[in-house]
N, C-alpha and C positions, 0 to 999 in steps of 0.2 A: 570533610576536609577538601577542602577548595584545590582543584589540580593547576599547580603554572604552567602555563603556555605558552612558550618562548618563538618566536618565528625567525627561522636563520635570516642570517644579513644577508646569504645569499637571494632566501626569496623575498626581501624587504622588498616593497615599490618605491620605485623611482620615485623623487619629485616629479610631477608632469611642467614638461618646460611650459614658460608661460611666453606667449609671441608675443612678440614688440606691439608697440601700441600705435597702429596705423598715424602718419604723419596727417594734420590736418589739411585740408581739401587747399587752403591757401597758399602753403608751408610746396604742396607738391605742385601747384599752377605756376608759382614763383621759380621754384626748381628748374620743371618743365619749359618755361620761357627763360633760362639765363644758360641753359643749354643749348636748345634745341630751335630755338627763334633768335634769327639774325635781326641787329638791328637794320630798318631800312636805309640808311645812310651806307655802310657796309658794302652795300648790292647796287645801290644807284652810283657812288662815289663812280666805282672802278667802270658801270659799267659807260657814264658820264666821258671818264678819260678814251675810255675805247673809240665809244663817236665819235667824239673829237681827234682823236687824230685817224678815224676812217671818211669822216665827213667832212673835214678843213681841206686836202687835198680834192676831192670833189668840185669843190666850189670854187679852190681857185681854178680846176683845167676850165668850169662853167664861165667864170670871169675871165679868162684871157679869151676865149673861145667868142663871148657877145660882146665883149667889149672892144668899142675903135682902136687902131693900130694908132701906138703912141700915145696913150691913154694911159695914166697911172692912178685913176681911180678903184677905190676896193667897191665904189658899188657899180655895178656893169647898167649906168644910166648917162646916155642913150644907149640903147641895144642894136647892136648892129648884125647880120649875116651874113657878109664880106668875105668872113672866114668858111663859111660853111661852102659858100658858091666858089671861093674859088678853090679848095681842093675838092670840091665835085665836079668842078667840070675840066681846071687846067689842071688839077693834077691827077684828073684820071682816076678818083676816087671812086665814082661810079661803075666802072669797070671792076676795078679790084674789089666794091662789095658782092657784086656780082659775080664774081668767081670765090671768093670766100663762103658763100650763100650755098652756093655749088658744092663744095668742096665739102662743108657740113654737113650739109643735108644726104650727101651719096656715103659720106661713111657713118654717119645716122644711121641711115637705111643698112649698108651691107654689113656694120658693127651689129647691129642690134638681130638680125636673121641668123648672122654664122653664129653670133655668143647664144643666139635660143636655142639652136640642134646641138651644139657643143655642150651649154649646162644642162639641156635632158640627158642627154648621153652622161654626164658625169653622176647624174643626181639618179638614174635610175637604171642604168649597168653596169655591174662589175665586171672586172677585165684583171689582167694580170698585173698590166704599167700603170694601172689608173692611180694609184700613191706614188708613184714615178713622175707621173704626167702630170699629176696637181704639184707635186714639190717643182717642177720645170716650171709651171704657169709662176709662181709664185715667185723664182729667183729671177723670173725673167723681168720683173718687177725694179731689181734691184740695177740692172742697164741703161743708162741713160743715152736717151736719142740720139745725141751726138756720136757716139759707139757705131752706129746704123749706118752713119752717114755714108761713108766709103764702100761697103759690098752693096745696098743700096745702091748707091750711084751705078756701080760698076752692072748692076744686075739687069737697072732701067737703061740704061746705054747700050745693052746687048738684046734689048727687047727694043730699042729704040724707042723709047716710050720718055727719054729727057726733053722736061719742054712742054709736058700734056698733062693737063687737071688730072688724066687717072694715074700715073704715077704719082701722085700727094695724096689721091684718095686709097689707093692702094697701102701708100707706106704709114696713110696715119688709122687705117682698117686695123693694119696688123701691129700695129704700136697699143691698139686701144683692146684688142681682142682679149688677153688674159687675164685682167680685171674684171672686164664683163662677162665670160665666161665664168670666172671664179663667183658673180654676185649674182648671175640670174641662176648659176647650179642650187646655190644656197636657196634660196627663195622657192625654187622648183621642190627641192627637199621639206620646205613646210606646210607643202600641199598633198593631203595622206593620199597615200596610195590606193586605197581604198574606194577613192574616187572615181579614178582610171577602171578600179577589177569591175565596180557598178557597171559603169558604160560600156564594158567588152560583153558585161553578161547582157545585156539589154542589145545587144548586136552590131558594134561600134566596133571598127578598125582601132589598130592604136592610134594611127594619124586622125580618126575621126573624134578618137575622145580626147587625144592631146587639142583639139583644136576646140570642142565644146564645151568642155569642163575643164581642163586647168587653165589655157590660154586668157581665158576671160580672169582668173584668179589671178597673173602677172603681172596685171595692167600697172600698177605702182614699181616693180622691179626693172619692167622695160622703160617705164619711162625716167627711172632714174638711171639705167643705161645709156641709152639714147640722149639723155641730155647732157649726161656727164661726156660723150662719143663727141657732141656734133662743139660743143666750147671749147674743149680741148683744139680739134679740129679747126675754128672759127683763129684761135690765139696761137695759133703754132706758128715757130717763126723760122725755125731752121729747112723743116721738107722744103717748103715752098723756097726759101732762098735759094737753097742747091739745087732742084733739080726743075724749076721756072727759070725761064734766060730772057724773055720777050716780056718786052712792058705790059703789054695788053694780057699778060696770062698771069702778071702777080694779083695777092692777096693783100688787105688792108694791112697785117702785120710788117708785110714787107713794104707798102705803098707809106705808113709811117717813119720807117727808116728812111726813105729819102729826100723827106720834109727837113733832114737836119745835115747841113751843108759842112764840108770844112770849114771853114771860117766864119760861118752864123747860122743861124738859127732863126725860123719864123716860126715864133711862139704861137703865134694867133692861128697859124694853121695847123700847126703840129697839136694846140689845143683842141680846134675844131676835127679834128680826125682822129682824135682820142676821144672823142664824146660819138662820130658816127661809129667808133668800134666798140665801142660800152654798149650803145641801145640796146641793140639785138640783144650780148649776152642781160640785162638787166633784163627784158621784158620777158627774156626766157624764164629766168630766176623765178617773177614775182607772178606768172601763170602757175609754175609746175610747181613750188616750192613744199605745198606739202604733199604731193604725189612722190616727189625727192626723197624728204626724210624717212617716209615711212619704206621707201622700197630699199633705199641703206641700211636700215636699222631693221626691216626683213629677212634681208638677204643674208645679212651677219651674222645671226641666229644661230645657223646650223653651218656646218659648211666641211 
């Protein structure tokens, strides 16, 4: 007699799910480009408009700038330098690049020294104010120059210092100093430490190994300090106003302010002195540009 053999529903097997049936190779290239791929038109349009309204104004300071006084031509033929000679020599142009020159390159220099011992000290000792001291760098951020101008004044008037390139290098030092400090700490921070304990065990002061082994690793953070110090410095227009009095000691920012008269305006020079105050900062740009980005986008990393 034949035994029945019932198996409970509870131990029945499952159907086995059956997986979808992969979409064809075409079906997901299609997919993939109507997502994920812009059309080119999209990227060039917008970035099309941007040139143009960052490159129209170029050309014309370019075109007032060569082209003859009284001249309503849009193409700057004949080219003349009229404009360039004479706010080079009668209005003293020469001088104030020459103290602008000055003025950058000295808070270059004493920017980019104080913010290096200041972001080693933030990036590789603890203290007690030091989240204190980072949240002050940070709000001090949020002050603008003109704030300064009055204890400033009052500060260089009592050092007697109104009047002298180092009071513009001084007040645009410490106008630039928290930024820089805040980007070379960060940067400093994504050089292991590891590095430094090598060099002490091999018989290296710490100044000796800060100076052989990370120093050289900086090289993109300082120079996006230092460049971002010395522009700033070159275009500043308030220090130099206030606390310069003597023609012979202003700067280009201020030397273009006076190209523009109550009652007119000479285009053609005030052109040509907005193209001698571009160079410098462009040729700085198109040297250092990618030592720039990478020591920004370093430095932000960690911080």
């Amino acid at each position: 007699m034949a035994q029945d053999i019932r198996t409970p529903a509870s131990e029945a097997a499952a159907p086995a799910a059956v997986p979808p049936a992969p979409a064809p190779p075409a079906v997901r290239r299609g997919r993939r480009r109507a997502w994920d791929e812009v059309p080119r038109w999209q990227i060039y349009l917008p970035l099309g408009v941007y040139l143009l309204f960052t490159l129209v104004p170029f050309y014309w300071i370019l075109l007032f700038a060569v082209r003859p006084a009284g001249s309503t031509s849009l193409v700057p033929w004949p080219m003349t330098t009229e404009h360039f000679e004479k706010v080079w020599t009668e209005r003293s142009f020469a001088t104030f690049f020459q103290n602008s020159l000055l003025i950058g390159l000295a808070t270059l220099v004493m920017t980019t020294v104080i913010a290096l011992a200041g972001g080693y000290a933030l990036a590789r000792f603890d203290f007690r104010v030091k989240k204190g001291f980072m949240l002050a760098l940070l709000c001090s951020q949020f002050v603008p120059g003109a704030l300064l101008l009055v204890p400033l004044f009052q500060i260089f008037a009592n050092l007697r210092m109104i009047n002298s390139l180092g009071s513009v290098i001084i007040a645009e030092t410490v106008f630039q100093l928290p930024l820089s400090m805040i980007l070379i700490s960060g940067f400093i921070k994504n050089v292991p430490y590891s590095l430094e304990e090598a060099a002490w065990v091999d018989g290296c002061s710490r100044f000796a190994a800060f100076r052989i082994v990370v120093l050289p690793l900086l090289r993109p953070g300082l120079v996006a300090v230092g460049s971002f110090a010395f522009v700033h410095a070159w275009n500043h227009f308030l220090f130099a106003l206030m606390f310069l009095s003597s023609q012979e000691k202003q700067t280009i920012p201020v030397g273009l302010n006076t190209l523009m008269g109550a009652d007119s305006v000479d285009l053609g020079a005030l052109a040509a002195g907005g193209v001698i105050a571009a160079v410098p900062v462009v040729i700085v740009f198109a040297f250092i540009q990618k030592w720039l980005v990478t020591g920004f986008s370093a430095g932000a990393v960690k911080g």
